[in-house]
N, C-alpha and C positions, 0 to 999 in steps of 0.2 A: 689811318686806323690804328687803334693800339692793338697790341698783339696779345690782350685780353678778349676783347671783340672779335677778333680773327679765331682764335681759339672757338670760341661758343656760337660763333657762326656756322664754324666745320662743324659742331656736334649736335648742331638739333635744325630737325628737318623738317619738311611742311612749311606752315607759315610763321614760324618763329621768324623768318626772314623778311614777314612784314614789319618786324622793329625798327627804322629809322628814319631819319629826317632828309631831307634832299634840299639841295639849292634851288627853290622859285624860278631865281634868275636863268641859272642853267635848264631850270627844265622847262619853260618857255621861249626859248633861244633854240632848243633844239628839236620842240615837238611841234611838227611839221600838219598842215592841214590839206595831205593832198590825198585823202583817202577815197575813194571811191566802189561804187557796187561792181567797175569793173578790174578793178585791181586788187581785190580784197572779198573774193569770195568763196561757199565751201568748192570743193574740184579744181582749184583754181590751176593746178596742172593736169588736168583730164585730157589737154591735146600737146601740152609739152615735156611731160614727163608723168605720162599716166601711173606708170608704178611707184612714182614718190612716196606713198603715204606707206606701203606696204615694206617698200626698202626701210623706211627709219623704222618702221614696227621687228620687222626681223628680227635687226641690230637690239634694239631695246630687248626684247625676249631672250635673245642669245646672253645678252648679259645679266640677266636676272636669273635666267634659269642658273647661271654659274653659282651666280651672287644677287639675291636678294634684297640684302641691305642697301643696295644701290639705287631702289625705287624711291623712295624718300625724297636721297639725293639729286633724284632725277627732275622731280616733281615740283622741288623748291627752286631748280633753276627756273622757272618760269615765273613765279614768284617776285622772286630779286629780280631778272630781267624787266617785269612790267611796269613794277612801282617804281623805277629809277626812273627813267626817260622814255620810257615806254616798251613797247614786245619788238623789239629791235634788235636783239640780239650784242647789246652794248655789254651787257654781263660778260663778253668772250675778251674783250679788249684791254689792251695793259694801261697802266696809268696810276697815277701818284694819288693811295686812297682807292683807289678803282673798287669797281663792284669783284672783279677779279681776282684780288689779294683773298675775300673772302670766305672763295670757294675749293674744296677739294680738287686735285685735277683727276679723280678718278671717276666723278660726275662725267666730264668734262671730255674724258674718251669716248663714250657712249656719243658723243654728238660729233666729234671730231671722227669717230668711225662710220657713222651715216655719211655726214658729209662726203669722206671719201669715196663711198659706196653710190653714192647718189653722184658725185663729178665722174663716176665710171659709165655711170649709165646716162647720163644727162648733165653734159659739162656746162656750165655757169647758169642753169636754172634755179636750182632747189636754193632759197637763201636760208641761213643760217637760225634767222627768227622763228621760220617755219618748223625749222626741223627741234628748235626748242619746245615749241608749242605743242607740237605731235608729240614727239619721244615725251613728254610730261602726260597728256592724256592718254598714251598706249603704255605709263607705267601705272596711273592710277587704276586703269583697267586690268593691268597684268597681276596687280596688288588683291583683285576682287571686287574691284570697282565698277561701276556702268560705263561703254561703251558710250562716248556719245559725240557727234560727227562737231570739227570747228572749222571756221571758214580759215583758207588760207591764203596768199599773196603779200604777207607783210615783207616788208623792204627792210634791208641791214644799216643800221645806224654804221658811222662814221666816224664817232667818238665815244670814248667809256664815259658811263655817268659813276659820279661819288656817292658813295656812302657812308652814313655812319652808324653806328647799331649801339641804340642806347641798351640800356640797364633790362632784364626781363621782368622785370616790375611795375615794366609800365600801366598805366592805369586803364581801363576802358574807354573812357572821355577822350585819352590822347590817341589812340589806336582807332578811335573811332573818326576821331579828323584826319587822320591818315585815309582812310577809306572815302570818306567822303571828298577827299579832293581830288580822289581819281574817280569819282564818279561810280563808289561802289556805298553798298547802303548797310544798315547795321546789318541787317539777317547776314549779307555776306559777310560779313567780321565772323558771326559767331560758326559761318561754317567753313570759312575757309583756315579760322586759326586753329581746328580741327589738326592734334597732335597724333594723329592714326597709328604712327609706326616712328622707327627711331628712338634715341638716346640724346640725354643728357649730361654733362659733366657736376658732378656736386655742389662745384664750386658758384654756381649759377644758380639755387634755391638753399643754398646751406644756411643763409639766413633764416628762412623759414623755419628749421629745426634749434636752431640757435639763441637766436639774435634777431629776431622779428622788430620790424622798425623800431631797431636799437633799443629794446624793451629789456634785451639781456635773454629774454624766455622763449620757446620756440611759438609759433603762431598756430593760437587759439582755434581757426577754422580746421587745421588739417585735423582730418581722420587720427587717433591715437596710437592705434595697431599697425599703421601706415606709417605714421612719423615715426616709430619706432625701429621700425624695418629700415626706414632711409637711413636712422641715428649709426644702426650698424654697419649700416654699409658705408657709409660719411659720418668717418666717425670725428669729431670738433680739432683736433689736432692734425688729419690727414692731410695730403698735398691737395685735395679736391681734382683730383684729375680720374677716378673713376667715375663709370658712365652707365648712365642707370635711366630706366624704361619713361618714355615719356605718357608712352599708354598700359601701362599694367597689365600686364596677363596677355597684351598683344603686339608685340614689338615689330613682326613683320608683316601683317595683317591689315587689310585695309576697312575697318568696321566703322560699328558707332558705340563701341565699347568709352572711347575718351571720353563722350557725353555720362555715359553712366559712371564712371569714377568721378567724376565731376557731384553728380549727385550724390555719392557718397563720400566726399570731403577727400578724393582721392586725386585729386588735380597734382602734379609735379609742380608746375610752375607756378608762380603766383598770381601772373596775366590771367592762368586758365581758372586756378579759381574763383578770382574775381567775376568772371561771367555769371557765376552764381549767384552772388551777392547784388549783381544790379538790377534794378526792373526792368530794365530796356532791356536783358540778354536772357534771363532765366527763362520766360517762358517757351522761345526757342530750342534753349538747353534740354529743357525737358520735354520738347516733342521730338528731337533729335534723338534723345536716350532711349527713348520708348520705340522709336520705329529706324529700323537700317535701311529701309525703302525710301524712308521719307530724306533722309541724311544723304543717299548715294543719291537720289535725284534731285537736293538742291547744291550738291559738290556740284554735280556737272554742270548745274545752271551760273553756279558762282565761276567757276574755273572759264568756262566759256565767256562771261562778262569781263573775266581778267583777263584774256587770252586776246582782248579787244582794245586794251587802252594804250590810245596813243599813237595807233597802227602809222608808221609813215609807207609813202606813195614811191615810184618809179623817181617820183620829181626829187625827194631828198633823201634818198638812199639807193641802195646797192647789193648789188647778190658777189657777195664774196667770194673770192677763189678759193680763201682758206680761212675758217672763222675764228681765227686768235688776233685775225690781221686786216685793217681795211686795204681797199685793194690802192 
């Protein structure tokens, strides 16, 4: 991974980190078919480690309550972990390219302190996947979000899967093949690429203001008042390394405000404005912007379908001792 990519990976949360392509080869090699209704369900520690779910909620709350900006963070490992090789917990793993390289490690405590918490009370049960999948849906909720239960028993992968994170330009057609071959459908695209909270570094839409597909001029769609405000704050000569709201007016906040800047030409990134522009995403868009009831209860519904792909079994995986490490 370039250490351009690594860069703009650490700085935009949610599902910016559904951007990239993965190996076929590898991720049919490793995604395992031994999933079961008894190995994979919600409670699934109710008689061996009944407090699991409330231990990683603690820890998650204790660090938000510190630090806030860390929900995001938290939210999108689940993200990067699913779309690689599945909700395995391969994101924790080191490796050449790895999903690892690029994530924060301050994500990264917040699971690595469950874990610990959780081998206090329940030594080699709670696996590492689990506690990713939890700690993500106990921070969308801790953000404002709906409450809503997901099955647990997923098994710890054995090796990191690769990534690589293209350009944020990407188009909706290709973002949408990504979803579709994990077996997730447009509506999920346009609610889970839902920018709620977090920043971005300039360097990463300064086209837009500038330089729109090489046009020289800045792009036409953004808002005027908007682009202007970015112009100063990114200003055409800067190092682009200031870092600036990917949801306007709500950066730790877990709403449906992104839908509504979206309607008014307010979109940061170019992905997110494009949702506007195609007929397959807008009319979504705008029942999303109009209702925060209707947005929080198809997050839960999509995060739970993502929270499901690829699950592996007892049979090829493992509950980790320690989740940076297979055992």
């Amino acid at each position: 991974m370039s250490s351009s990519s690594s860069t703009y990976f650490k700085s935009v949360p949610l599902a910016l980190l559904l951007f990239f392509t993965w190996d076929w080869q590898l991720q049919h090699a490793t995604v395992m078919a031994d999933y079961s209704s008894s190995t994979f369900k919600r409670n699934f520690y109710s008689e061996t480690c009944k407090d699991a779910e409330n231990i990683v909620f603690q820890v998650v709350a204790k660090y938000l309550h510190t630090n806030p900006e860390l929900g995001a963070g938290i939210i999108r490992l689940l993200f990067h972990d699913c779309f690689i090789i599945g909700c395995d917990a391969s994101i924790r793993l080191e490796g050449t390219d790895s999903e690892l390289e690029a994530i924060p490690n301050q994500n990264f405590k917040v699971i690595e302190q469950a874990k610990a918490n959780l081998e206090a009370a329940c030594p080699g049960v709670v696996t590492c996947a689990d506690i990713i999948a939890l700690a993500s849906r106990d921070s969308s909720f801790l953000l404002g979000g709906k409450y809503f239960e997901i099955k647990t028993g997923r098994f710890d992968g054995k090796a990191p899967g690769v990534v690589d994170l293209p350009a944020p330009t990407s188009s909706v057609s290709d973002t949408m093949r990504l979803f579709t071959n994990v077996g997730l459908s447009q509506d999920d695209l346009v609610v889970l690429l839902a920018h709620t909270s977090g920043v971005s570094q300039c360097r990463f839409f300064s086209s837009r203001l500038y330089n729109f597909s090489s046009t020289g001029r800045a792009d036409p769609t953004m808002d005027a008042g908007y682009r202007a405000v970015l112009q100063r704050r990114c200003p055409q000569d800067g190092d682009g390394s200031a870092d600036q709201e990917l949801d306007r007016g709500s950066v730790l906040y877990f709403d449906n405000s992104y839908y509504q800047n979206l309607l008014r030409n307010q979109g940061l990134l170019q992905i997110d404005q494009q949702l506007t522009y195609d007929d397959r995403t807008i009319g979504l868009v705008q029942d999303l912007a109009h209702s925060f009831a209707t947005f929080d209860e198809a997050f839960a519904d999509s995060m739970t379908k993502m929270s499901e792909i690829h699950v592996k079994g007892p049979s090829h995986g493992e509950v980790r001792k320690v989740c940076s490490s297979a055992n």
